[in-house]
C-alpha positions as CSV (number, residue, x, y, z in Angstrom):
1,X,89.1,-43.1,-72.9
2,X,87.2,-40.7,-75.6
3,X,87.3,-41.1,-78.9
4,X,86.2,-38.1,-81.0
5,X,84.7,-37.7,-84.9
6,X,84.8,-34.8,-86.3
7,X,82.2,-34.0,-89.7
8,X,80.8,-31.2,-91.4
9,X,83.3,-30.0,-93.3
10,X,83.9,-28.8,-96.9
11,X,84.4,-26.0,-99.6
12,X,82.1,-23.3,-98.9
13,X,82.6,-20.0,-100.7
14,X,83.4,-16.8,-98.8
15,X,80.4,-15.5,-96.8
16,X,79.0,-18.7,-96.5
17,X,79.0,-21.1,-93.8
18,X,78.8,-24.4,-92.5
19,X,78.3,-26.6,-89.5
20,X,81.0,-28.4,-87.8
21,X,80.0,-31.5,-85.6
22,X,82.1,-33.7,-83.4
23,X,81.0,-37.0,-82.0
24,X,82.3,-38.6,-78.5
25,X,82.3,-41.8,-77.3
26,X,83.9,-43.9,-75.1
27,X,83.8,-41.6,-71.6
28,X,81.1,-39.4,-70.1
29,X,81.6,-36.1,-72.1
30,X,80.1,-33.9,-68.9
31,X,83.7,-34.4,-67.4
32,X,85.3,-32.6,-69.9
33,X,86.0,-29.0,-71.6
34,X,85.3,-29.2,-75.2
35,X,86.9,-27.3,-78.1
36,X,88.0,-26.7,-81.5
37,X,91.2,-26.2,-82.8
38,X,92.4,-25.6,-86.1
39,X,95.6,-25.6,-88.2
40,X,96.3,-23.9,-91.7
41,X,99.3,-25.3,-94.0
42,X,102.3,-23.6,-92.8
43,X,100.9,-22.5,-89.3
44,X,100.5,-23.8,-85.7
45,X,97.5,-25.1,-84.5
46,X,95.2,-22.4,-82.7
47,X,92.8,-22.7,-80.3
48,X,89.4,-21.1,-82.1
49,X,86.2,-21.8,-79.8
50,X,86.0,-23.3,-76.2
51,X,83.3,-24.5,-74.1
52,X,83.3,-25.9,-70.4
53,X,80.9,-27.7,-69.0
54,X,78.9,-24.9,-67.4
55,X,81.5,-21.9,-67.9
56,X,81.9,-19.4,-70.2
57,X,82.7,-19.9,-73.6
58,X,85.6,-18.6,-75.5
59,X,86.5,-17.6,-78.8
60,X,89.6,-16.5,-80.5
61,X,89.1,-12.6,-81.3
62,X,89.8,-13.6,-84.9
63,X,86.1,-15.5,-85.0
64,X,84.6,-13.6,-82.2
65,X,80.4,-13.0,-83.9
66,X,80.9,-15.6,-86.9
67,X,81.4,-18.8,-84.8
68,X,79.6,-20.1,-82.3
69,X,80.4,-22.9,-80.1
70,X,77.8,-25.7,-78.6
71,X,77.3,-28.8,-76.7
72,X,74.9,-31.9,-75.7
73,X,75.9,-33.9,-73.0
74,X,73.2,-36.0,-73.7
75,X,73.9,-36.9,-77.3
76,X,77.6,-36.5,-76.7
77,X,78.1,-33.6,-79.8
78,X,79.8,-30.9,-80.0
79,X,78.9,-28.4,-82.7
80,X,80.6,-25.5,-84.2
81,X,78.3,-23.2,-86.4
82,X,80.8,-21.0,-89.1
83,X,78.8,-18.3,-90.4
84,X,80.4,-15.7,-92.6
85,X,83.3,-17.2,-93.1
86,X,86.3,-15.9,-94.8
87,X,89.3,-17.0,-96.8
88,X,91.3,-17.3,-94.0
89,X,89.4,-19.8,-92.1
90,X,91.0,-22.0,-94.4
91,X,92.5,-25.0,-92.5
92,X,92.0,-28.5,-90.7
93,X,89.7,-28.4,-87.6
94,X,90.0,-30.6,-85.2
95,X,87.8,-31.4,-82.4
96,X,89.5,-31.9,-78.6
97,X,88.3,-32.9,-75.5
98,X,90.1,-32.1,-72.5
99,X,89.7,-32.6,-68.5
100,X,92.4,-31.1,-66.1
101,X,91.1,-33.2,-63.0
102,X,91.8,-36.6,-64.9
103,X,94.8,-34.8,-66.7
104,X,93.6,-36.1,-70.1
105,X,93.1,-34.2,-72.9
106,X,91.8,-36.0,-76.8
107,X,92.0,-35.1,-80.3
108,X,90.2,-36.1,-83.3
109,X,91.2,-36.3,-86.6
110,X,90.2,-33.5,-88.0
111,X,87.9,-32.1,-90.9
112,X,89.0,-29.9,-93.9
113,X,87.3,-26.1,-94.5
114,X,88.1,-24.8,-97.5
115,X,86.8,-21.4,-98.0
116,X,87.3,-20.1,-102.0
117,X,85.4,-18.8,-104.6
């Protein structure tokens, strides 16, 4: 069982940025491919940043050079660092963990960015 926090979130005006963190507990986080999601009102949730254990990360082409995607087994974080963010980076992000061997996959609760001026 994982149980996953999401923080960092906020109103951050365009251009800025901010940094996303996600917490797990519960499970050995090594066994799993982490990632962040996120949903704007009125839209379906998308997959924005990936990271597997050892793999290569991936991005949606929407946030490809402004968001960047890390981990720390160790610590158990996941971190996702929004730089030049834009209007419509607007939405809920939500943290997932997810491991195809155990055929388990997690979700947090999710964290609002709100990007206006």
């Amino acid at each position: 069982q994982v149980q996953l926090v999401e923080s960092g979130g906020g109103l951050v005006q365009p251009g800025g940025s901010l940094r996303l963190s996600c917490a797990a507990s519960g499970s050995t986080l090594s066994l799993y491919i982490m990632g962040w999601h996120r949903q704007a009102p009125g839209k379906q949730r998308e997959l924005v940043a990936q990271i597997p254990g050892g793999g290569t990360t991936n991005y949606a082409d929407s946030v490809k050079g402004r968001l960047t995607i890390s981990r720390d087994n160790v610590k158990n974080t996941v971190d996702l660092q929004m730089n030049s963010l834009k209007p419509e980076d607007t939405a809920i992000y939500y943290c997932n963990a997810e491991s195809h061997w155990l055929n388990k996959h997690y979700w947090g609760q999710g964290t609002q960015v709100t990007v206006s001026s």
